[in-house]
C-alpha positions in Angstrom: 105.6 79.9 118.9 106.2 82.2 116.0 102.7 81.9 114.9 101.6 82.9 118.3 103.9 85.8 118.2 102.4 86.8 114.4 98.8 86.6 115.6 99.8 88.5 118.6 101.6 91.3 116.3 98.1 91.5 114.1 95.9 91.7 116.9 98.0 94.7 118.3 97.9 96.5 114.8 94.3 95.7 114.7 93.4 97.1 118.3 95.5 100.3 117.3 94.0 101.0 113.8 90.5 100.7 115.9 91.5 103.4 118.3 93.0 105.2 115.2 89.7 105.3 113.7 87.7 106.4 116.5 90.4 109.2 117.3 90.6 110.5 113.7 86.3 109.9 114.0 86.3 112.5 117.0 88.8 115.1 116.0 87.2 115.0 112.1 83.7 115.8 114.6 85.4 118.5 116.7 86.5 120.2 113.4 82.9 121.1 113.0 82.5 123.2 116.4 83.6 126.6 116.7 85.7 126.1 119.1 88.1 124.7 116.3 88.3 128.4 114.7 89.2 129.8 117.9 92.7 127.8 117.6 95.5 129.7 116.4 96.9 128.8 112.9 99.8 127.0 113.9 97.2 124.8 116.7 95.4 123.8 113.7 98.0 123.0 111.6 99.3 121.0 114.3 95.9 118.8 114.1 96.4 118.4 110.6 99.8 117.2 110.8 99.0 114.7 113.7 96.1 113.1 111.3 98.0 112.9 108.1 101.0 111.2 110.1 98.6 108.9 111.6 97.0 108.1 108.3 100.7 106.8 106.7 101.3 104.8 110.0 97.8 103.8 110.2 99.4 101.6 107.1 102.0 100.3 108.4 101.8 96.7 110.4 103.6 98.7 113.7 101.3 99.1 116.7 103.9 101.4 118.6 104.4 103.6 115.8 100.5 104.1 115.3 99.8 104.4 119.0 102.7 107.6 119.0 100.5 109.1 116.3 97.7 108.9 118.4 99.6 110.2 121.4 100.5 113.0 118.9 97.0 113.8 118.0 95.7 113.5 121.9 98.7 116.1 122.3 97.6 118.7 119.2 94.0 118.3 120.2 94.1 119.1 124.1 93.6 123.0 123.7 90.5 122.2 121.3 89.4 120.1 123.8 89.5 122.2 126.9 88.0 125.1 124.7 84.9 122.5 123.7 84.6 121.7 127.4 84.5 125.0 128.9 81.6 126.1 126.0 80.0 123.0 127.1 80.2 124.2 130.7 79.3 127.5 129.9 76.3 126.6 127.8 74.8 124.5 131.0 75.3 127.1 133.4 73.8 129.5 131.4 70.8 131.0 133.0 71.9 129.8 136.5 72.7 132.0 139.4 74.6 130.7 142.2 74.0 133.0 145.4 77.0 133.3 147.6 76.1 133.1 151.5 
């Protein structure tokens, strides 16, 4: 039984340092748009403290504690992603005209 629990433990820490990666993966890609210079100072700082706190629980063998990190950079990184979106959306209406009848 408590090798069952241990395996189950490792797995967990495994699945999270997976989704770590590809979180830290996307927000190190979404530094290169320009949408991450429109953030305010303190918006980017906040990024940057969500990925180094990740990165010292990403270490650790506790899946809760690296899955709050993530939470924390989803949290830090909503703004950039609603300012990505909306120059996404812009870009593909661009050139449109919508006629109102």
């Amino acid at each position: 039984y408590e090798k069952a629990e241990e395996d189950l433990n490792e797995r967990q820490v495994r699945e999270a340092r997976v989704e770590a990666d590809a979180v830290v993966a996307a927000t190190n890609k979404a530094r290169e748009d320009a949408a991450f210079q429109a953030l305010t100072e303190d918006e980017r700082n906040a990024i940057d403290l969500a990925i180094n706190e990740l990165m010292v629980a990403y270490h650790s063998d506790d899946h809760i504690l690296i899955r709050d990190k993530i939470e924390q950079i989803d949290h830090a990184t909503q703004r950039l992603a609603e300012i990505i979106m909306n120059n996404a959306v812009g870009k593909a209406l661009e050139g449109t005209h919508i006629d109102a009848q």
